[in-house]
C-alpha positions in Angstrom: 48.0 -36.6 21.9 50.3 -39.1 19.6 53.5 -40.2 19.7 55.7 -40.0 16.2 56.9 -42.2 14.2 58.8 -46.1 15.0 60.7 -48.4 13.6 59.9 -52.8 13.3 61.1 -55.4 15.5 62.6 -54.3 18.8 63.1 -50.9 17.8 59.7 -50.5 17.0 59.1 -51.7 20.8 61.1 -49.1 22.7 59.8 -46.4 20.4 56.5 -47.0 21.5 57.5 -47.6 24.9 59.0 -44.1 25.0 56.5 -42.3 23.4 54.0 -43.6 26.0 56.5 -42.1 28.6 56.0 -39.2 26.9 52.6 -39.0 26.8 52.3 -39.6 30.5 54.8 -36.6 31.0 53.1 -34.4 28.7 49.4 -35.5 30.6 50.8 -34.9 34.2 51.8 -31.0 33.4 48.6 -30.6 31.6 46.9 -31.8 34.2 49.0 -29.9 36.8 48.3 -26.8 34.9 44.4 -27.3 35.2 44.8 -27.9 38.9 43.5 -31.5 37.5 44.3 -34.6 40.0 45.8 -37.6 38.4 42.9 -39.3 40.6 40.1 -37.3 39.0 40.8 -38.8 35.5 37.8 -40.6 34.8 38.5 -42.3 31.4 41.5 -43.1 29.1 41.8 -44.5 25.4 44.5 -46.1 24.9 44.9 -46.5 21.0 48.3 -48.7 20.2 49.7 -49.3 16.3 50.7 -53.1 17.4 48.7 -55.0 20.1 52.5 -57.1 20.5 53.4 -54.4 22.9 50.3 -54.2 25.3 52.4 -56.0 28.3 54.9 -53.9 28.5 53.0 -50.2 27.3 50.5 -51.5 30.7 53.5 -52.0 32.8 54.3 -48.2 32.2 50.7 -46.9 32.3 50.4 -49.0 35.8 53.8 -46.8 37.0 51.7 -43.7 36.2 48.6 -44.8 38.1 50.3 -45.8 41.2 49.1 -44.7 43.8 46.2 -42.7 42.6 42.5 -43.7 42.1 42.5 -45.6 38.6 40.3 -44.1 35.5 38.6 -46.7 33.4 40.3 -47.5 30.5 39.9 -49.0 26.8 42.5 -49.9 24.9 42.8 -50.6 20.9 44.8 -51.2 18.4 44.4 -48.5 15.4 46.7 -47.2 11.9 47.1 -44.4 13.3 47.5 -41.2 12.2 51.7 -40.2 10.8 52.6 -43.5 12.1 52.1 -42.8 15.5 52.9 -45.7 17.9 50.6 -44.7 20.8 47.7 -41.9 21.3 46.0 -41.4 24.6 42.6 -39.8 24.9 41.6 -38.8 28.7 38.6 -37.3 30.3 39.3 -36.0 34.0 37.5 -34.0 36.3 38.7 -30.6 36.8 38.6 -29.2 40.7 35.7 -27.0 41.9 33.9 -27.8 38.6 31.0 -29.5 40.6 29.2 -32.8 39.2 30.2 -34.8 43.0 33.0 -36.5 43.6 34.6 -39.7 41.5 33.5 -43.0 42.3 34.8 -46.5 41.0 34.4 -49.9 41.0 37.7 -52.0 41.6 37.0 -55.7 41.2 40.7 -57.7 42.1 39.8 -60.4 42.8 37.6 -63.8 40.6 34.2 -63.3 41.0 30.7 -64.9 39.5 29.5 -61.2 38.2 32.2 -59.5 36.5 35.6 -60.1 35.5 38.5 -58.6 37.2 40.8 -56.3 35.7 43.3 -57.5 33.6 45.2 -54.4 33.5 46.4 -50.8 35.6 42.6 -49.6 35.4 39.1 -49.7 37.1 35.8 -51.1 35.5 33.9 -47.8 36.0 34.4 -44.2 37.6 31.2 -42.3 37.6 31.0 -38.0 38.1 28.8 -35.4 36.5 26.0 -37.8 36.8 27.9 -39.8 34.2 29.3 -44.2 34.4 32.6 -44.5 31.8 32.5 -48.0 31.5 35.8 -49.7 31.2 36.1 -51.7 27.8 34.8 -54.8 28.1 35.6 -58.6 26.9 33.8 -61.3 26.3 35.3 -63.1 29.3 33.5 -65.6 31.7 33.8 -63.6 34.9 34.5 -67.2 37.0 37.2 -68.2 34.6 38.9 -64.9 33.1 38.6 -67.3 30.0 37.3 -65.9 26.4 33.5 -67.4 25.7 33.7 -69.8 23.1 31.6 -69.9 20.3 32.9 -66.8 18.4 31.5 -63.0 17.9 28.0 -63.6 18.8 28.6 -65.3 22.2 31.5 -62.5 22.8 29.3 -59.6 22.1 26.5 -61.3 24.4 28.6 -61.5 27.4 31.0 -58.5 27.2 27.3 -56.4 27.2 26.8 -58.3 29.9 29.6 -57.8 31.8 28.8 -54.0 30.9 25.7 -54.5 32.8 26.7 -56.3 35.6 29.6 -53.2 36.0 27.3 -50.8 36.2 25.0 -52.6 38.9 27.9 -52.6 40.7 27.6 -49.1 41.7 23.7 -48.6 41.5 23.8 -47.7 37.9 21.6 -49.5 35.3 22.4 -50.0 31.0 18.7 -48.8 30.9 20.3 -45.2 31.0 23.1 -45.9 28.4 24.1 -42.7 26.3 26.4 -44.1 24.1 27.9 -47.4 23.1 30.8 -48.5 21.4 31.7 -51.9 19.8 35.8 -52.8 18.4 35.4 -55.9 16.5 38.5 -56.9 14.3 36.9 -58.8 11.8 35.0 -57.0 9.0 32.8 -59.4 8.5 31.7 -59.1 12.3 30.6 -56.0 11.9 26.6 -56.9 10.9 26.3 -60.0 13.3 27.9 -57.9 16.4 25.8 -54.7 15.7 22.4 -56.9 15.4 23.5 -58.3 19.3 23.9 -54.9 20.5 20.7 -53.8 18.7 18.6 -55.9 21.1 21.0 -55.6 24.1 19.6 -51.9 23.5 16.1 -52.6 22.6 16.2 -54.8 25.7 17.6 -52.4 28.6 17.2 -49.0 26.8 14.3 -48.9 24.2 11.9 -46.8 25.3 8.3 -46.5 25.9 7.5 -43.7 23.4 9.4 -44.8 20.1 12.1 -43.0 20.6 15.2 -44.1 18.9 17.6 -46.4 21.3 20.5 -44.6 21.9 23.7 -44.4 19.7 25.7 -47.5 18.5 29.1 -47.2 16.7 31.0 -50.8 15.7 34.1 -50.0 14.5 36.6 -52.4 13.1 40.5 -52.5 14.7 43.7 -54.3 14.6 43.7 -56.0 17.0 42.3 -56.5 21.4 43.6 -57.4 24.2 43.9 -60.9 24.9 43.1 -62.1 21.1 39.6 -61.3 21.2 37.2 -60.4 19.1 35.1 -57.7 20.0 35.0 -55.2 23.2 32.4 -53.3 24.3 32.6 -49.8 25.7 29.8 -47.4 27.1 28.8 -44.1 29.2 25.4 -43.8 31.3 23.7 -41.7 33.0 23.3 -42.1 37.4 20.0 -42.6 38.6 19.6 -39.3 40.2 20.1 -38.0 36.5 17.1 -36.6 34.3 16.7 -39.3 31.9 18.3 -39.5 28.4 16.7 -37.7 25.7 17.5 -39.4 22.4 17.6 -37.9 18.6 18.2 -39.0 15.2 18.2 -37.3 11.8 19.9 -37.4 8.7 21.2 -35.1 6.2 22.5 -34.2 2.8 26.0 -33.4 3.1 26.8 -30.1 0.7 30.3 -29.9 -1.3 31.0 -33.7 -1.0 30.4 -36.4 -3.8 26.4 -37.0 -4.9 24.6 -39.2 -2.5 26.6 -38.6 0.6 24.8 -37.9 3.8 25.6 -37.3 7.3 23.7 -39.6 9.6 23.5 -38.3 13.4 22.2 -40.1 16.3 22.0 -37.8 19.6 22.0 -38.4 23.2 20.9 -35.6 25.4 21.5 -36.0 29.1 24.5 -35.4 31.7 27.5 -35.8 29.2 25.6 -35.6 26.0 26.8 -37.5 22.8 26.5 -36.8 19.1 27.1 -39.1 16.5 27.3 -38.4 12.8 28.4 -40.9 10.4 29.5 -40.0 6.8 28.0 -42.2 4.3 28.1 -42.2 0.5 26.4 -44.6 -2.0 28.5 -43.5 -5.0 32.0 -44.6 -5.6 34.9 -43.7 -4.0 35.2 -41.7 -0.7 34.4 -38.7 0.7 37.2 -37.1 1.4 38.4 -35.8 4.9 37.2 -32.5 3.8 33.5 -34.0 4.0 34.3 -35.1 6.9 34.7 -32.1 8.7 32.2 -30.1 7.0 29.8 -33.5 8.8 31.3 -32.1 11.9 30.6 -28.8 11.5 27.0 -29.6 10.0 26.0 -31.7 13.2 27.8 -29.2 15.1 25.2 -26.7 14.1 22.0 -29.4 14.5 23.4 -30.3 18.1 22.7 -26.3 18.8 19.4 -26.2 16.9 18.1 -29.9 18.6 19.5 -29.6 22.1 20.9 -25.6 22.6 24.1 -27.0 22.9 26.5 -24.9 21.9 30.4 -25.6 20.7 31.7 -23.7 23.7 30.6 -26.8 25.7 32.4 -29.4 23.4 35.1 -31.9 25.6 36.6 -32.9 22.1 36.1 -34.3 18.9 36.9 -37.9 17.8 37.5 -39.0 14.1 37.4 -42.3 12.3 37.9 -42.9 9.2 39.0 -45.1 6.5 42.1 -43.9 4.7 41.6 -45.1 0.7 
C-alpha cells in the first residue's frame, strides 16, 4: 500500500506522518478481515521518500506494535512511485494456516553477538519453516557504532550480524534462500555484491555446483543511521528439506534487441524467484518488458518447480525510471 502525494519542509513531514497512520489503519482491518493477528505479522518493509522523517514515522510504527509480538522489519528509503511518502509491505501468518507457531528473537539490551534493535521491531520471526531476518547494519554489536572503513567493512559485518541473528534461534545462513543488499552509493554496488558473493560461497555454496542462492544489491536514498549498506535475508529452519537452487536466462520477446530476463530460483519453504531485466542496447526497457519478465518467469517458476501463480504472496518491482 502507498500513501499519496506531500509537500517540502514541515508539510512534507506531517503528510508522511499521516499517511503512515493510514497505512496502519488500513493494515489492521485487513488483517482483522483475514482473522490475521497483529502478532502473527512476520515481516514489514518499510519503504520512506525522505530518510529525515525515520524518528518520528518509528515513533508511530512503535504505537502500532505495542503490545503485540514485533515482526522484523527493513526500512528504506526509495522515489517512489506517484510521489508517495510512505509504502509498507507485510507478510503475516494467517490463523489455522499451519507452518507452527511464530518465533522471534528480541535482543534489548548491548551484547558481543548482535546489535540490539534500534527501532519498534525484532531481529528475526521464523514460521512455515521460514527465518525473515530483520535488515541489518554494519554496526559493531558492543558499541551500536557504524564499522569504520567504508562499504566493504559494512557489508562484512552486517552479513555477519545476519549470521549471528539467525544462530540466535538454531537457524544457520547455510540455508539462506534469498538475500538482499541496499547500498546508497552506485558505485558500491560491484565492491558490496563481490563481499556477499563469498559470504554466500562461504555458508551456502554447495557441494554439487549448484548455483548459490539469489543476490539482489539495489541502490537507495538513503539508511538508517547514515549508513551505507544493509543487509536483508530469508532461510530455511533446520527441520526444513534443504534449498533447491536454479538459474537460467532468457531472451525477452517484444522488448528492445538484446534484452534478456535473468532468473535465479530458490526452491524450499517460502520459495523465491528472481528475474532481472537486462538490456545491452541503449535506452530501457520499458515497464512493459518488465511485466512480460514477470510473466515469462512466472511461467519457468511452474515448469522448474510446479509452482503455480495461485501460490504467489506478491510481486515486488524495481526499476529505474529514465
Amino acid at each position: 500500500a502507498e500513501g499519496g502525494r506531500g509537500g517540502g519542509g514541515e508539510a512534507e513531514a506531517a503528510e508522511a506522518l499521516a499517511q503512515l497512520r493510514a497505512l496502519l489503519a488500513a493494515l489492521a482491518s485487513a488483517l482483522e478481515a483475514r482473522a490475521v493477528a497483529v502478532s502473527d505479522v512476520l515481516f514489514c518493509r518499510l519503504y520512506v521518500r525522505r530518510m529525515a522523517h525515520y524518528k518520528e514515522l518509528n515513533a508511530i510504527y512503535s504505537a502500532f506494535f505495542e503490545a503485540h509480538a514485533p515482526a522484523a522489519r527493513a526500512a528504506v528509503e526509495l522515489p517512489l512511485a506517484g510521489g508517495a511518502a510512505v509504502a509498507l509491505e507485510v507478510v503475516g501468518r494467517a490463523a489455522g494456516c499451519g507452518g507452527g507457531e511464530k518465533r522471534l528473537l528480541h535482543v534489548q539490551s548491548i551484547s558481543e553477538w548482535a546489535p540490539r534493535m534500534i527501532g519498534p521491531y525484532c531481529q528475526l520471526t521464523t514460521s512455515h519453516a521460514t527465518g525473515f531476518v530483520a535488515g541489518n547494519l554494519g554496526l559493531v554489536p558492543h558499541t551500536m557504532a557504524l564499522i569504520d572503513g567504508g562499504i566493504v567493512p559494512q557489508t562484512s559485518q552486517a552479513l555477519r550480524n545476519c549470521a549471528a541473528v539467525l544462530d540466535g534461534l538454531g537457524l544457520s545462513a547455510a540455508r539462506t534462500l534469498h538475500l538482499l543488499l541496499y547500498v546508497v552509493r552506485a558505485e558500491d554496488v560491484a565492491p558490496a555484491r563481490a563481499v556477499a558473493r563469498r559470504w554466500l560461497a562461504r555458508w551456502a555454496g554447495p557441494a554439487d555446483d549448484a548455483p548459490p542462492p539469489p543476490l539482489l544489491v539495489l541502490v537507495v536514498g538513503a539508511l538508517p543511521m547514515g549508513a551505507l549498506v544493509e543487509a536483508q535475508l530469508e532461510a530455511a529452519t533446520a527441520d526444513a528439506p534443504a534449498p533447491r537452487q536454479l538459474r537460467w536466462e532468457l531472451p525477452l520477446e517484444g522488448a528492445p534487441a538484446g534484452a534478456t530476463v535473468r532468473c535465479a530460483l530458490a526452491v524450499g519453504p517460502l520459495s523465491v524467484l528472481q528475474a532481472i531485466v537486462a538490456c545491452d542496447g541503449p535506452g530501457g526497457v520499458g515497464l512493459a518488458a518488465v511485466e512480460a519478465a514477470v510473466r515469462l518467469a512466472a511461467r519457468r517458476l511452474r515448469a522448474e518447480a510446479g509452482i503455480g501463480d495461485e501460490s504467489a504472496l506478491f510481486v515486488r518491482a524495481f526499476y529505474e525510471a529514465g
